[in-house]
C-alpha positions as CSV (number, residue, x, y, z in Angstrom):
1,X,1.1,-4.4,119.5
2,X,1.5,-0.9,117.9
3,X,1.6,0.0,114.3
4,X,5.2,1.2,114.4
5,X,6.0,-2.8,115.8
6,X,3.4,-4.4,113.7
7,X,5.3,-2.7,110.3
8,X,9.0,-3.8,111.4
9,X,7.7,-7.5,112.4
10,X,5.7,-7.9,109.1
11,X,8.4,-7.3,106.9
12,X,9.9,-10.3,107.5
13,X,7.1,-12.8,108.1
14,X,4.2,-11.4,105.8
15,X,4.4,-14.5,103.3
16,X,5.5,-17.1,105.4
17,X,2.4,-18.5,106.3
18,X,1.0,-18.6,102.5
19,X,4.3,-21.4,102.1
20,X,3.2,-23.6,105.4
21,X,0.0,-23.8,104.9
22,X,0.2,-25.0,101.0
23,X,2.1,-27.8,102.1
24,X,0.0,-28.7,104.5
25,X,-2.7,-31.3,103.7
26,X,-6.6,-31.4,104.6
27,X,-7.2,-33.5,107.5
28,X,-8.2,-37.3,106.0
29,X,-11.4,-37.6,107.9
30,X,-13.4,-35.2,110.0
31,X,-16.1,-37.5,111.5
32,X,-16.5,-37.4,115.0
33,X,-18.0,-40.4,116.8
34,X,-19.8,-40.4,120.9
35,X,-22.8,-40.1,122.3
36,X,-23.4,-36.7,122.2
37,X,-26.6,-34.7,120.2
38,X,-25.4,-35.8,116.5
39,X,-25.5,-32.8,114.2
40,X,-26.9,-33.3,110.8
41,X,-27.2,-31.2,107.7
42,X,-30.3,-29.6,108.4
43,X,-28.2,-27.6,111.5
44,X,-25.8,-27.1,109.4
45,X,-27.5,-24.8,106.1
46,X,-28.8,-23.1,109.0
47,X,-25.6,-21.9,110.1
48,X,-24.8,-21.4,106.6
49,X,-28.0,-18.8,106.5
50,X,-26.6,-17.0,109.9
51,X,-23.1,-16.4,108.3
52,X,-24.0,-15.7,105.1
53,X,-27.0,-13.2,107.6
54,X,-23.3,-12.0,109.2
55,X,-21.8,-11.3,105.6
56,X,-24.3,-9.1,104.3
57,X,-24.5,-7.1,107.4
58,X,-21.0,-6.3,106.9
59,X,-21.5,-4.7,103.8
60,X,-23.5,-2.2,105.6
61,X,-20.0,-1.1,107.7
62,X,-18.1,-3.1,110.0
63,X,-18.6,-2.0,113.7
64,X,-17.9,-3.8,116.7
65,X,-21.3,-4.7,117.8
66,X,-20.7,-7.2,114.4
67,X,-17.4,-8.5,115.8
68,X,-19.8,-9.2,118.7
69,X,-22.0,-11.3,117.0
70,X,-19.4,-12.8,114.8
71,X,-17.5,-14.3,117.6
72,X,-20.8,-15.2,119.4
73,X,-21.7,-17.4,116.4
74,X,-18.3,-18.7,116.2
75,X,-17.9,-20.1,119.9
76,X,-21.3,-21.7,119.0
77,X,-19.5,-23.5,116.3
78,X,-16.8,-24.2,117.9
79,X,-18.9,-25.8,120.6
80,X,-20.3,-27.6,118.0
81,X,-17.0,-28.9,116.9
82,X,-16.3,-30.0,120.3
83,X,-19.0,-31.3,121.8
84,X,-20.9,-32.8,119.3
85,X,-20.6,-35.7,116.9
86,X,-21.3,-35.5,112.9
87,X,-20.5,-37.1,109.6
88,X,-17.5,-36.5,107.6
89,X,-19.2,-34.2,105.4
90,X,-20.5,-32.3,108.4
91,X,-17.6,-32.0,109.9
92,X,-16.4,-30.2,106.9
93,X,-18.7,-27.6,106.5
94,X,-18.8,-27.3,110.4
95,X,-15.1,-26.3,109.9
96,X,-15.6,-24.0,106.5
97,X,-18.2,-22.1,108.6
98,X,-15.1,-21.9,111.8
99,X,-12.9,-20.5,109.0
100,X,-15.3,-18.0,107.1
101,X,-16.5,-16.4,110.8
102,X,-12.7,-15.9,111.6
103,X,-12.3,-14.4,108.1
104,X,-15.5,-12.3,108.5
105,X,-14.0,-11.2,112.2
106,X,-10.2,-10.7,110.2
107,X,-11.7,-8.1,107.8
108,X,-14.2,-6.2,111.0
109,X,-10.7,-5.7,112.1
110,X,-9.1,-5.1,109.5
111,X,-11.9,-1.9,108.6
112,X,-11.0,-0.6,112.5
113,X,-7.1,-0.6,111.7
114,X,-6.5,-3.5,114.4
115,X,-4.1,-5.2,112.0
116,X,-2.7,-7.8,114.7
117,X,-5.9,-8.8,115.5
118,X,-7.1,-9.0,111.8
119,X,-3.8,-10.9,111.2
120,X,-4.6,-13.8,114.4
121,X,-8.1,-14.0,112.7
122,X,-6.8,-15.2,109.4
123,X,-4.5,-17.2,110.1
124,X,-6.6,-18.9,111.9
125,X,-9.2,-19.1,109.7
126,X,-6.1,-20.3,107.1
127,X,-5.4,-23.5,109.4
128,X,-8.9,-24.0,109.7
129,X,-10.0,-24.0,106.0
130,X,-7.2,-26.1,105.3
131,X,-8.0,-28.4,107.6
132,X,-11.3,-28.7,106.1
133,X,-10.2,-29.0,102.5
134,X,-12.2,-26.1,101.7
135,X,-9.4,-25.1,99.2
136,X,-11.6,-21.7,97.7
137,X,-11.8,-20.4,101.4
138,X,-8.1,-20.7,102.1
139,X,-7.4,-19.1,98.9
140,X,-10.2,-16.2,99.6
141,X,-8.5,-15.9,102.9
142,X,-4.7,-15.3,101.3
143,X,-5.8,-12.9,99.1
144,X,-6.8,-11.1,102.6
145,X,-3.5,-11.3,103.6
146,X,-2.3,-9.7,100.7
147,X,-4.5,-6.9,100.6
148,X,-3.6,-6.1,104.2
149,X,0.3,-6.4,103.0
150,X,-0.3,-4.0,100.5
151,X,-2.6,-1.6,103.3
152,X,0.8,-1.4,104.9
153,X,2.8,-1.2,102.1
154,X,4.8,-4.3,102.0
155,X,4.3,-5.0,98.1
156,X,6.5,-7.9,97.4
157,X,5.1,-9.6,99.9
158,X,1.4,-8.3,99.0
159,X,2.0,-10.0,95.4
160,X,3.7,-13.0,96.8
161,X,0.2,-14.1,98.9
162,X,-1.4,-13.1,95.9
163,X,-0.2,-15.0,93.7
164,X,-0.1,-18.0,96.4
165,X,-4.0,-17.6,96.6
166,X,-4.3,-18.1,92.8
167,X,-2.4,-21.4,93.0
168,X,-4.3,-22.7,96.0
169,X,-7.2,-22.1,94.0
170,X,-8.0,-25.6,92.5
171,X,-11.6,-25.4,92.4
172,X,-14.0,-24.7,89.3
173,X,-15.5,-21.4,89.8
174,X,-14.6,-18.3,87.4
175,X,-16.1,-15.7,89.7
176,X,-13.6,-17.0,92.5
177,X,-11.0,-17.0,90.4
178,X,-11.6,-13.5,88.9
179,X,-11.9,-12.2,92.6
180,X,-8.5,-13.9,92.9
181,X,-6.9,-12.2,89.9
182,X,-8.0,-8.9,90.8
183,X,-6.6,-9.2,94.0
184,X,-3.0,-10.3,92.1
185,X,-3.7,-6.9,90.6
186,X,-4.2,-4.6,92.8
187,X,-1.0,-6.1,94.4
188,X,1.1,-5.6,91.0
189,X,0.0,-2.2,90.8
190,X,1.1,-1.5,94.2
191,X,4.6,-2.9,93.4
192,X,4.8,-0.9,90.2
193,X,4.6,-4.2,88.0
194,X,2.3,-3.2,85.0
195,X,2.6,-6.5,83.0
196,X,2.0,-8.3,86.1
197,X,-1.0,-6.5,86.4
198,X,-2.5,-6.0,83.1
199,X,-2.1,-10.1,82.9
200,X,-4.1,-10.6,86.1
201,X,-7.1,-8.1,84.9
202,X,-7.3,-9.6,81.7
203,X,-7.2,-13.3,83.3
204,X,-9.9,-11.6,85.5
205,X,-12.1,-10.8,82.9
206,X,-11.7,-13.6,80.8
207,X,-13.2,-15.5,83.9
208,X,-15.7,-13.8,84.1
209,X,-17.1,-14.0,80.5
210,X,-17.6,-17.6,81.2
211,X,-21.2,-18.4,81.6
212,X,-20.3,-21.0,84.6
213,X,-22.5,-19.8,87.3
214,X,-20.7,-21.9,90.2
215,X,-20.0,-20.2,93.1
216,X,-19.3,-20.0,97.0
217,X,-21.9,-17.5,99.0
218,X,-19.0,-16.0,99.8
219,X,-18.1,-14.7,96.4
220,X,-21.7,-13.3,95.8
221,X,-20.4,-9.4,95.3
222,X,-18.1,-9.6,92.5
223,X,-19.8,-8.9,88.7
224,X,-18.6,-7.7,85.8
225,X,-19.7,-4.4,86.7
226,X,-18.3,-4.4,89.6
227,X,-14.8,-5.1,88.3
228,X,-15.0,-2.1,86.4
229,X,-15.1,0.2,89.1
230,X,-12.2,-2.1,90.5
């Protein structure tokens, strides 16, 4: 799809799936039960150590040899999810590790200017977080959406997915929610609404005075200084 046909579908759609996926409930149990090689925790924070691995290599620039290994990782996962059987609890961060490889693969995209592609990865990613109840990855992955609305200068819709990501956001982490209200800014700004986003910066910072320290990998880049330069 081409940018011209990307832009004129967009218009119309860009919030939508922010609506349908906060109606839609985490999946009551993700145990999986059969004879197959069991996968217990242990496998598990390893993962955790290649994606966060994945993360960090991104903040050296995007490229597509990462993409590579991104979606190398994540069919492993996948098999995992598949072929495998594991607790509840496993399940669950088997699925939260699904969802942050197809956000990490979203943004890659995102970086190159493939905005379709970035767009599939998200979603994605959205359906899977959800699905694992992992409620701070399905906001973090929102607030993607909106920053790619606002990229392509759909504002309304870039504040609406903003401010969707800061009600999904149930969880107890101020850093989170800062990174959320700072995305609810940027998106404001973009749409020429200066109360909107004075009130989300302050809100911002207020969060992160807090001397809570609790806080997804994911969310490791975001200080106070760092929402200065913001």
């Amino acid at each position: 799809m081409d940018r011209r046909a990307f832009l004129t579908m967009m218009g119309t759609v860009l919030s939508a799936p922010a609506h349908q996926w906060l109606l839609t409930d985490p999946v009551p149990h993700l145990t999986r039960w059969g004879r197959a090689r069991r996968v217990d925790l242990a496998i598990v924070d390893q993962l955790d150590l290649i994606v966060g691995s994945l993360r960090r290599q991104d903040d050296d620039g995007g490229a597509d040899a990462l993409l590579l290994l991104i979606r190398t990782d994540l069919r492993r996962v996948v098999q995992l999810l598949q072929h495998s059987r594991y607790s509840d609890t496993v399940g669950r961060r088997l699925h939260s590790n699904a969802a942050e490889l197809l956000r990490l693969a979203g943004w890659v995209s995102f970086d190159a200017g493939r905005h379709a592609k970035a767009r599939r990865y998200w979603l994605a990613a959205l359906r899977v977080a959800r699905e694992a109840g992992d409620h701070a990855l399905a906001a973090n992955i929102l607030g993607f959406l909106s920053c790619q609305a606002k990229d392509i200068q759909h504002p309304r819709e870039a504040v609406a997915l903003a401010e969707c990501a800061r009600s999904e956001y149930r969880g107890a982490s101020p850093r989170v929610l800062a990174i959320l209200d700072l995305r609810a800014a940027e998106a404001h700004a973009t749409d020429g609404s200066t109360a909107g986003c004075r009130r989300a910066i302050d809100s911002a910072f207020t969060h992160l005075d807090t001397s809570i320290t609790i806080a997804p990998d994911w969310s490791y880049w975001l200080n106070v200084g760092h929402a200065h330069v913001l």
